[in-house]
N, C-alpha and C positions, 0 to 999 in steps of 0.2 A: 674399750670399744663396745659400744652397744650394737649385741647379737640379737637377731628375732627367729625362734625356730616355728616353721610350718610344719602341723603334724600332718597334712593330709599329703603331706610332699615329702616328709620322711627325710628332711633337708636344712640346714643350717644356711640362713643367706646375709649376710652382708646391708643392714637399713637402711644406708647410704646408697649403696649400689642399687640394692632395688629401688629409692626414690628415683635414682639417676636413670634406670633404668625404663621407669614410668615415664620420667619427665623427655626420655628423647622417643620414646611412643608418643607421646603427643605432640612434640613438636615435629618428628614426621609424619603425622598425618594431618597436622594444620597446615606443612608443604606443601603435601598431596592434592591440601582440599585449595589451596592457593593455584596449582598448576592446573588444574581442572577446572577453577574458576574463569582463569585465567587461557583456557580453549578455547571457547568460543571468538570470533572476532566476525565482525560486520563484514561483507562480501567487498562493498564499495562505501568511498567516500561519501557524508553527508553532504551533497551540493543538488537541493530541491530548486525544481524553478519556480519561476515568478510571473504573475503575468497581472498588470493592471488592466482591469477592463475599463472602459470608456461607456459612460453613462450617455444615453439618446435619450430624443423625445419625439422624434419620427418612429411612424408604427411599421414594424418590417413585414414583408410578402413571405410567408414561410414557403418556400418554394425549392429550398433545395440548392439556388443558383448562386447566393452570396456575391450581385451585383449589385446591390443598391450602394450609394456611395457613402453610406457608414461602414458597410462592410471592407470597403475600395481603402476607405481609410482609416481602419483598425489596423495594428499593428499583426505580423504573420508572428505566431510561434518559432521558437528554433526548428528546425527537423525530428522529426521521434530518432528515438535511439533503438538497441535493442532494450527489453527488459533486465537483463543483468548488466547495461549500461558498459562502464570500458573495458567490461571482460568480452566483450565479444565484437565483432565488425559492424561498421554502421550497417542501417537496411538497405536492402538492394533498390529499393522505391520508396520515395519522400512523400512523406504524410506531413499535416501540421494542420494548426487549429488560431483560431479568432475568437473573440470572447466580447460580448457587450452586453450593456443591464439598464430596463425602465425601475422604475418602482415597481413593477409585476414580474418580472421576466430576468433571470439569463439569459443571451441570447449565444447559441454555439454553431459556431459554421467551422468545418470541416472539409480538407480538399484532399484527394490521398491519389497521389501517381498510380494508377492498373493498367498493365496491358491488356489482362482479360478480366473482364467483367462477369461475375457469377453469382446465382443464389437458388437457394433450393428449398426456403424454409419460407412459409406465409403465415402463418398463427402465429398471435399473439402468444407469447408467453413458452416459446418456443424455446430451446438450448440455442441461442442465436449464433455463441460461436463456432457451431460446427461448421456455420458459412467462413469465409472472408465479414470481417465484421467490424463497426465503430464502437469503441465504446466508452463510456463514461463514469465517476463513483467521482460520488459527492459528501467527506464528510463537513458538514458546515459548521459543525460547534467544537470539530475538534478533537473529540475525545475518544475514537477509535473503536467503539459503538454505536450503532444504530445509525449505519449510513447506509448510503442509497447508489445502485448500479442500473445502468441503461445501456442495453446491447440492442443496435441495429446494423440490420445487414445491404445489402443495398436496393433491396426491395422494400425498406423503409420498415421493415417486421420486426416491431419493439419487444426486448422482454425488459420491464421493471421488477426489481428485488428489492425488500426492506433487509437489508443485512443487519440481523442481530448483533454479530459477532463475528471476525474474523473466522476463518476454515480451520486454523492452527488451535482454537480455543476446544476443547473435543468433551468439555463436560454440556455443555449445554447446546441448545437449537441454533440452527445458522442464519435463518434467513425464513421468510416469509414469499413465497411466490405468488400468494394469492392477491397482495398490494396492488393497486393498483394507484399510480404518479396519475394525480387529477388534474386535466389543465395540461398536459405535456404537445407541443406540439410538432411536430417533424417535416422532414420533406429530401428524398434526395435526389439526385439531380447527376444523370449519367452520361456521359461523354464515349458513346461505343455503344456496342451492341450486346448487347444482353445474352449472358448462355451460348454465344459463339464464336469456338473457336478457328472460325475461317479466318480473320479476320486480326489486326490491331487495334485494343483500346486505346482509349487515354488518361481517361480520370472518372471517379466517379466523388461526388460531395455530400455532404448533408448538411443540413441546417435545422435546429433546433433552441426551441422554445419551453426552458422549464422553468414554471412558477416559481418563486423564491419564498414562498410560504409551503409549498410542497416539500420540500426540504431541508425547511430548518428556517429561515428566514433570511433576510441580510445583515450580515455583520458587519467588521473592519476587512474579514477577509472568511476565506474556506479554505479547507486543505480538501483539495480536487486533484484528479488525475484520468488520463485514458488512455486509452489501448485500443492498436490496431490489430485483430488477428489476420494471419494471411498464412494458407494451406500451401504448398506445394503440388502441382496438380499433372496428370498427366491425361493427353486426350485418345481415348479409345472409342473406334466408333464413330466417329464427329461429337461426342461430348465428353466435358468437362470430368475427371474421375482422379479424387483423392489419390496420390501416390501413397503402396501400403507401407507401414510401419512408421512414415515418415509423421514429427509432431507438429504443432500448428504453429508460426514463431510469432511473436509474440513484440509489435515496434510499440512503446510507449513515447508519453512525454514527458514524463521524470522517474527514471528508473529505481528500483525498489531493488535492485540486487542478487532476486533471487526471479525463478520463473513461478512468479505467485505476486498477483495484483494486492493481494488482502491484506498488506502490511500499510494503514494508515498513515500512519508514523511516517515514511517513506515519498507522501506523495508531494505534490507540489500546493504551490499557491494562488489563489485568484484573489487579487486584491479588488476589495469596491472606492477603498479610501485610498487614494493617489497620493498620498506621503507613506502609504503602509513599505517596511521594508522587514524581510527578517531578521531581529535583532538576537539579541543574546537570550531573550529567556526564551525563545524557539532552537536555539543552540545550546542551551543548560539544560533542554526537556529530552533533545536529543542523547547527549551524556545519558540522561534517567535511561532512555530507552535501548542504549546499549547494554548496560548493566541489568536492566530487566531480563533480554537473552541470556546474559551470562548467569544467571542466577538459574530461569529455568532449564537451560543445558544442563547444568549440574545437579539439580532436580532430576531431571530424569537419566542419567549414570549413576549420581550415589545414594539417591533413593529418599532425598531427606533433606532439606534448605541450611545454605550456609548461617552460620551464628555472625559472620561479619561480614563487608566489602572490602574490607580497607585493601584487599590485594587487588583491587582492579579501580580505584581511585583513591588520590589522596583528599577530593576535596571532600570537606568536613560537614559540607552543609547536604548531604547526602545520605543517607542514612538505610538500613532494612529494620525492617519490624518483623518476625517472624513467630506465629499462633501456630497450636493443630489444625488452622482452619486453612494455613497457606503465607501468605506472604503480602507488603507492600512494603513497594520505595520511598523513602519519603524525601522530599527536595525542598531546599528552601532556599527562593530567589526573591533578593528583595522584600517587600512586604506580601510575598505568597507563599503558600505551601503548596505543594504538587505530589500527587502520590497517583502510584501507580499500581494496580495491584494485582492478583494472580491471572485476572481472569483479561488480562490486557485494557485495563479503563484507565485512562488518565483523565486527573481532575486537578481544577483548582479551588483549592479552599480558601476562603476567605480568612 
């Protein structure tokens, strides 16, 4: 039997056993790092909506009203949901949206059930949601970068942001508020009476016009999405006044899971090409993008990127690459590659 003495241990051990000994320290902490991989899970199911828009060549009246008879016969959205989708109850009042496109233009009309109509914000460039408010984010090329958010409230008080980055990304700038969306055109259109509450509303709308060079141009499609905010209020005085501590909720039209719009990945679709449908490499990207959370969950509990995935997929065409510098996924569908990397960018490489 081969002996190995350690003199700094003052101890005779056994070769075999301390290999053995070594080798179940690593296999229980490659467990470890498998079960903690393996924490993370996506709030809600991947099911983004879709929505074909219908090309015109009649010029529309921005005005707010979405009577013209392109509007009449565009298709309605489903109902918003909440933002954490089937975890919570639908909304107590039904919003939904319409979508049509020239060669210059989006066109967006918006219809949203209020009994009471309010706002309090008139500047440009204002925190719009601390109204009641519509809103919109447009990534058009995709990749979860450098997309674009439009909040208006029902006094038609635009703020446009150049979003750098998602909010969750925390090494670098978020966003540009100084941008300003050239060419955006609006209008809303209210059904009640403004700022009082004597009184029942009924609705109030908007209708908007944004350039499709302002935002990236026109593709096959965009990963688009909006959000209604809507306060809870109570009336003191004869007006309108915030219930305290109460948050703002939050109805979208393709829910993201979590109560935070800035998950790209997550939103829905506006197709321009009338055969567009989500196919599988929008569902292989998804995979990517579940795995990308799980990897930085465990990034930030064990301090340090896993050396494999294999514990949270078996397919092979999947891959981490992991530097001092951070991390990328790599995915290979078909004749693409797709990688994702630390800082939330998906791409496709040629």
């Amino acid at each position: 039997m081969i002996s190995l003495y350690i003199k700094n241990m003052g101890s005779r051990v056994n070769v075999h056993a301390f290999c053995f000994f070594l080798l179940l320290i690593c296999v229980t902490v490659k467990a470890q790092d498998c079960d903690d991989l393996k924490a993370y899970k996506h709030p809600i199911a991947f099911n983004p909506a879709l929505y074909h828009a219908s090309k015109i060549n009649a010029e529309l009246v921005i005005d707010g009203k979405l009577d013209e008879q392109e509007w009449l016969d565009a298709e309605s959205s489903e109902d918003f949901v909440d933002i954490e989708g089937e975890l919570r109850e639908m909304p107590e009042r039904r919003t939904m949206v319409k979508m049509l496109y020239d060669d210059e233009y989006l066109y967006i009309g918006a219809h949203m059930i209020e009994d009471h109509i309010w706002y309090s914000l008139t500047e440009k460039d204002a925190i719009i949601y601390r109204d009641d408010d519509f809103e919109i984010f447009i990534d058009a090329d995709g990749n979860g970068h450098n997309y674009h958010e439009f909040e208006f409230n029902a006094n038609n008080t635009m703020l446009d942001l150049w979003m750098l980055v998602p909010y969750s990304i925390s090494q670098r700038p978020h966003y540009i508020i100084e941008w300003d969306a050239k060419g955006v055109k609006s209008a809303t259109y209210l059904s009640g009476t403004v700022n009082d509450p004597s009184d029942i509303d009924s609705f109030w709308s908007i209708e908007i016009a944004i350039p499709l060079r302002t935002v990236g141009g026109k593709r096959d499609f965009w990963r688009i999405d909006f959000s209604r905010v809507d306060w809870l209020m109570d009336v003191i005085d004869g007006k309108y006044v915030k219930q305290k501590k109460q948050p703002e909720r939050n109805w979208v039209w393709s829910p993201t899971g979590y109560i935070d719009m800035h998950k790209p990945e997550t939103w829905g679709y506006v197709a321009f090409d009338p055969e567009f449908e989500i196919g599988e490499e929008e569902l292989f990207k998804w995979e990517m993008w579940k795995i990308y959370y799980s990897v930085r969950a465990f990034k930030r509990k064990k301090g340090y990127y896993p050396e494999d995935i294999v514990c949270l997929t078996s397919d092979s065409r999947i891959r981490i690459s992991v530097s001092e510098y951070g991390f990328d996924l790599i995915g290979q569908f078909g004749e693409h590659t797709w990688t994702i990397d630390k800082y939330a960018l998906i791409r496709r490489n040629k």
